[in-house]
C-alpha positions in Angstrom: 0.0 0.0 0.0 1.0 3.3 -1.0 0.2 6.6 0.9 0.7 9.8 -1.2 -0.1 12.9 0.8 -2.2 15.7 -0.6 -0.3 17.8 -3.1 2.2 15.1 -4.0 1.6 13.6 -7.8 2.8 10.2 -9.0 3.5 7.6 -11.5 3.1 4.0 -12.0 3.9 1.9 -13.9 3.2 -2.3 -13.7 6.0 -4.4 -14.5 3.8 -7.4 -14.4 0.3 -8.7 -14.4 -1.5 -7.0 -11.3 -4.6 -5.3 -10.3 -4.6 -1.6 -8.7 -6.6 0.1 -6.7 -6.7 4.2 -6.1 -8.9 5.3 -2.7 -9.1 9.0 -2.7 -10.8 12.2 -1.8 -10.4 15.4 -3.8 -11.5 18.4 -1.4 -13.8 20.8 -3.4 -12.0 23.8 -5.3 -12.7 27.3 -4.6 -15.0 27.0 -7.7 -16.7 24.1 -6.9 -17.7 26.3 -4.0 -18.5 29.2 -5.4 -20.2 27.8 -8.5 -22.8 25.6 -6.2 -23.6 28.1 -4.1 -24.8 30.3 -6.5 -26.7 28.1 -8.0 -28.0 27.7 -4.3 -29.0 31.5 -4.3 -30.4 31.5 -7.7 -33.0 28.8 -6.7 -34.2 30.7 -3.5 -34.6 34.5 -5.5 -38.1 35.9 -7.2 -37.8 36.6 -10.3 -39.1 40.2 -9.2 -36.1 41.0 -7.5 -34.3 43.1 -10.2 -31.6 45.7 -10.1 -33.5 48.6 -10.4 -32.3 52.7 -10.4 -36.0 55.2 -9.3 -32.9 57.5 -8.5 -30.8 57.4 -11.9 -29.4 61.0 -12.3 -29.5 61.8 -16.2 -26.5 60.8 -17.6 -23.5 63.0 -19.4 -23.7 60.7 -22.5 -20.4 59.6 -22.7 -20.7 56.2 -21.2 -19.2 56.3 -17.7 -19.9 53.3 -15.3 -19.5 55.8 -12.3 -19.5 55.1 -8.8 -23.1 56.0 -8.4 -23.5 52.9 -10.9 -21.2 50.1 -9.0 -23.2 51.5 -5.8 -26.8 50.4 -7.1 -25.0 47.0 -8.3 -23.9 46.2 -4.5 -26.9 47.2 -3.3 -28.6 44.8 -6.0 -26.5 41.9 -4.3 -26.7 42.4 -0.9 -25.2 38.8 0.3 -21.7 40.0 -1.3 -18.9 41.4 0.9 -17.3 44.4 -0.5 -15.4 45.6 2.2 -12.3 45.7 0.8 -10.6 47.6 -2.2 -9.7 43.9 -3.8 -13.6 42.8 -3.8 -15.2 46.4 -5.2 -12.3 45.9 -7.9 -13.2 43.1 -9.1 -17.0 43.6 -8.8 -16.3 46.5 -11.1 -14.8 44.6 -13.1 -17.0 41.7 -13.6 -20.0 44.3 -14.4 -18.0 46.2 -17.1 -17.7 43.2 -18.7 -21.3 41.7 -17.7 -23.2 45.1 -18.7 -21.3 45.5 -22.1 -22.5 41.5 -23.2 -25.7 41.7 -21.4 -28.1 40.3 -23.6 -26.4 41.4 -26.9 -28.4 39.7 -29.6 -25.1 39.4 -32.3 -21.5 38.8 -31.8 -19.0 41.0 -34.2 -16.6 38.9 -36.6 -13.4 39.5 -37.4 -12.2 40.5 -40.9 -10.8 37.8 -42.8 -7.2 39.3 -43.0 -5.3 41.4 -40.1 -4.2 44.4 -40.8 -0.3 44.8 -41.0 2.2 47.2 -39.8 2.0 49.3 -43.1 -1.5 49.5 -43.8 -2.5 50.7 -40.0 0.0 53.2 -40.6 -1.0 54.3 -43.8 -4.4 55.2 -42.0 -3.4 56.5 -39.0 -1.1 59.2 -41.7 -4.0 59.5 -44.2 -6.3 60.6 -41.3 -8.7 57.5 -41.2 -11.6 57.0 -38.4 -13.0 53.9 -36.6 -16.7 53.0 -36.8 -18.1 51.2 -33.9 -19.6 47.6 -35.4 -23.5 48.0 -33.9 -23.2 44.5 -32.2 -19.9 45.8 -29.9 -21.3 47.5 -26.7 -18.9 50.4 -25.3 -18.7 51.5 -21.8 -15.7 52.7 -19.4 -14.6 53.5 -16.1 -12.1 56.0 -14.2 -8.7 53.8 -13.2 -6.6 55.9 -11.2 -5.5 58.7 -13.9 -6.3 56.1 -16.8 -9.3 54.5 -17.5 -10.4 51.4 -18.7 -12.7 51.0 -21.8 -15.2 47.7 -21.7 -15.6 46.6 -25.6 -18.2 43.8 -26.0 -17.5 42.1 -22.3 -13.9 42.8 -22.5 -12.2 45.8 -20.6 -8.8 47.4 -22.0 -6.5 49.8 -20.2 -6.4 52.8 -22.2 -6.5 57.0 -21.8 -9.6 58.6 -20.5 -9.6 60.6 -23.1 -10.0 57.5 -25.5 -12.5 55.9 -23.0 -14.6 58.8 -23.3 -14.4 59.7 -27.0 -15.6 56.1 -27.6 -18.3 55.9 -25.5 -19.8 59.1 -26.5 -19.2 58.3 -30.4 -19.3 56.0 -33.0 -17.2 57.4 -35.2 -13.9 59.3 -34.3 -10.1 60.0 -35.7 -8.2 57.1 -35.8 -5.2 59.6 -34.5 -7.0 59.5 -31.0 -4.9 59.3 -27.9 -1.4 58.0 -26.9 0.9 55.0 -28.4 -1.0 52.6 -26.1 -4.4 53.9 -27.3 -3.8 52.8 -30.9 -2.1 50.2 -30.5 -5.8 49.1 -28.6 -7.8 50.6 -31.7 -5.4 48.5 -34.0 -6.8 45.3 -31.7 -10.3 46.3 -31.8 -10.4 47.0 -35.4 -8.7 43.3 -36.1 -11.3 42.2 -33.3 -14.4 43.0 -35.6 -15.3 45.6 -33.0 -14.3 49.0 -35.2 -14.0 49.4 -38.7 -12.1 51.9 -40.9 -13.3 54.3 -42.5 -10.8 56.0 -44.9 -11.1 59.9 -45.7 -12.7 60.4 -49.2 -10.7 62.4 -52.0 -12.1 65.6 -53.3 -12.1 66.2 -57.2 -9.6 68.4 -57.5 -7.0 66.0 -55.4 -7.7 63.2 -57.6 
């Protein structure tokens, strides 16, 4: 019989004919946890209890999740502990992502080839813009002087100046922002999420 402490893998191999048996327990993950007891919660809720937002000051129209926002979510799930900067982090988080996918009825595709180095260039010098694909839900929050823009479920570190621009518009200069800022627009526009739009020619440049 051999023993083999949690933690500690193995490998066996028979060198004759033989039967094996393996007694175990595996303990639960985090997960496992987490997963069932949600589940457990779901079960026991009315389907009446909703997040809801009688209070909602108008908005500035440029696509903020403020702190006004992540307030009414924690109030929305009151069995959460968000006492600590780590938890309200990642509950912001989560709903930038959750909020910008809720419900979306169509998913963007990607173009069939990637742009390279010399054609994104090209644009950027040309003076080309980026339209939002309809299916590719925009929102952003404040992160420390930066911000982080949620595209479709998926949040990206980026200027506020970008965050804003794109959640207030659906068409805007490619030339918008810092290094790090198109070097994002690049990803979104080979993500299916933007497309560009070049700068038409006059007559008389033709």
């Amino acid at each position: 019989m051999l023993y083999l402490p949690p933690g500690v893998p193995h490998h066996g191999i028979a060198v004759g004919a033989c039967m094996t048996y393996s007694v175990g327990m595996r303990a639960p993950s985090q997960a496992d946890l987490l997963g069932d007891f949600v589940d457990h919660l779901i079960e026991r809720l009315p389907e009446e209890a909703r997040y809801t937002d009688a209070d909602l000051a108008s908005a500035r129209g440029d696509g903020e999740i403020d702190d006004a926002a992540i307030a009414r979510v924690a109030q929305a799930m009151p069995w959460l502990k968000l006492d600590t900067p780590v938890a309200l982090a990642t509950l912001r988080a989560w709903f930038g992502g959750f909020i910008t996918r809720y419900r979306s009825a169509q998913l963007a595709a990607a173009p069939p080839r990637r742009l390279s180095d010399a054609m994104f260039l090209r644009a950027v010098a040309s003076g080309a813009s980026v339209r939002r694909n309809p299916w590719s839900r925009c929102a952003w929050m404040r992160d420390g002087r930066g911000a982080v823009l949620f595209v479709a479920g998926e949040g990206h570190a980026c200027s506020r100046s970008l965050a804003r621009t794109a959640g207030m518009l659906d068409e805007f200069p490619l030339a918008t922002g810092n290094a790090r800022d198109l070097a994002l627009l690049r990803a979104l526009v080979d993500a299916g999420h933007y497309a560009l739009v070049h700068p038409r020619r006059s007559r008389s440049s033709r």
